[in-house]
C-alpha positions in Angstrom: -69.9 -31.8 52.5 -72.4 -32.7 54.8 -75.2 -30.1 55.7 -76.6 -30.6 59.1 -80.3 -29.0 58.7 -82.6 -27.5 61.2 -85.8 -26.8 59.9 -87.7 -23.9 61.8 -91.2 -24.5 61.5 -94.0 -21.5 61.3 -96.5 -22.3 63.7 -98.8 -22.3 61.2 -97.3 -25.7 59.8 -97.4 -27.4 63.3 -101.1 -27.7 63.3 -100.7 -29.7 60.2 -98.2 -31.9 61.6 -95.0 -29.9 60.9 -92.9 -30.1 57.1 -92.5 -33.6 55.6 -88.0 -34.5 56.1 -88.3 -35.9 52.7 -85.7 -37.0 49.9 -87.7 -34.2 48.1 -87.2 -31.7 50.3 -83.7 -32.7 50.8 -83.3 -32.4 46.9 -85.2 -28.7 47.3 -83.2 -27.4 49.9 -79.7 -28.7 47.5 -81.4 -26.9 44.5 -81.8 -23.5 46.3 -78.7 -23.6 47.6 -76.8 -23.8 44.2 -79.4 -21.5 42.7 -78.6 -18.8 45.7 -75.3 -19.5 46.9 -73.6 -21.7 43.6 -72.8 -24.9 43.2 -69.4 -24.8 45.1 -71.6 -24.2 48.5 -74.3 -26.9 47.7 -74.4 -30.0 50.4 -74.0 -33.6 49.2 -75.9 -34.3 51.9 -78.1 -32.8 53.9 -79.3 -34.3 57.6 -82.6 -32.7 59.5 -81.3 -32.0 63.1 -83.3 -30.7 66.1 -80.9 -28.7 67.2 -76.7 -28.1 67.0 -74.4 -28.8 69.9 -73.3 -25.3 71.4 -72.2 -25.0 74.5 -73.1 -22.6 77.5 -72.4 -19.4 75.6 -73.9 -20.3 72.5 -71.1 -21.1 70.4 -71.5 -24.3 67.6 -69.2 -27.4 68.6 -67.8 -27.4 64.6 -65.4 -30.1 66.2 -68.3 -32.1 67.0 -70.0 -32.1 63.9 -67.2 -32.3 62.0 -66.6 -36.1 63.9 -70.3 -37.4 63.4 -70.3 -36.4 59.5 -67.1 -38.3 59.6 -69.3 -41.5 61.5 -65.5 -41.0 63.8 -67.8 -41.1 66.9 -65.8 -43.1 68.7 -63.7 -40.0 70.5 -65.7 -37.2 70.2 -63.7 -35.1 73.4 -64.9 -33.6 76.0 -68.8 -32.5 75.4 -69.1 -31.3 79.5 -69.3 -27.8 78.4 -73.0 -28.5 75.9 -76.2 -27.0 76.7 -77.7 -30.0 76.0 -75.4 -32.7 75.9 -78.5 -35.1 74.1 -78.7 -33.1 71.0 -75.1 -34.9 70.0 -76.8 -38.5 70.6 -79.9 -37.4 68.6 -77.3 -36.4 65.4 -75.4 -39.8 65.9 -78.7 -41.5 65.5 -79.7 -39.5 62.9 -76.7 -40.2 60.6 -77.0 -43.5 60.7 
């Protein structure tokens, strides 16, 4: 299972420079997730995103994120109907 993570960031961490995306955090974020949730629910992987793709309304794209955790980015459909159509190219990058 793949975790895509966006990290919301108190102001008072931007004038330091924001939160370190770190393995260490990564491995943080896994811990608390089996300690809170159990370890059915805890991510093998976990990748810092700025944002999901939603469309108009606000609904999440699963479809799409589904197909980049997969790295099947080939056909990923039709994405007219995204807010922000970049945020999918950012989370192709981002996985690598």
């Amino acid at each position: 299972m793949l975790n895509f993570t966006i990290l919301r960031v108190p102001r008072v961490f931007e004038a330091f420079g924001g939160i370190d995306e770190s393995d260490e955090l990564k491995k943080e974020l896994v811990k608390h997730v089996r300690k809170e949730i159990g370890p059915i629910a805890a991510p093998e992987a976990i990748q810092f995103a700025p944002a999901l793709p939603k469309t108009r309304s606000g609904k999440i794209m699963r479809r799409i994120l589904r197909r980049i955790a997969e790295k099947n980015t080939d056909n990923l459909g039709d994405i007219t109907t995204l807010a922000d159509p970049g945020v999918v190219e950012s989370l192709i990058k981002g996985r690598g």
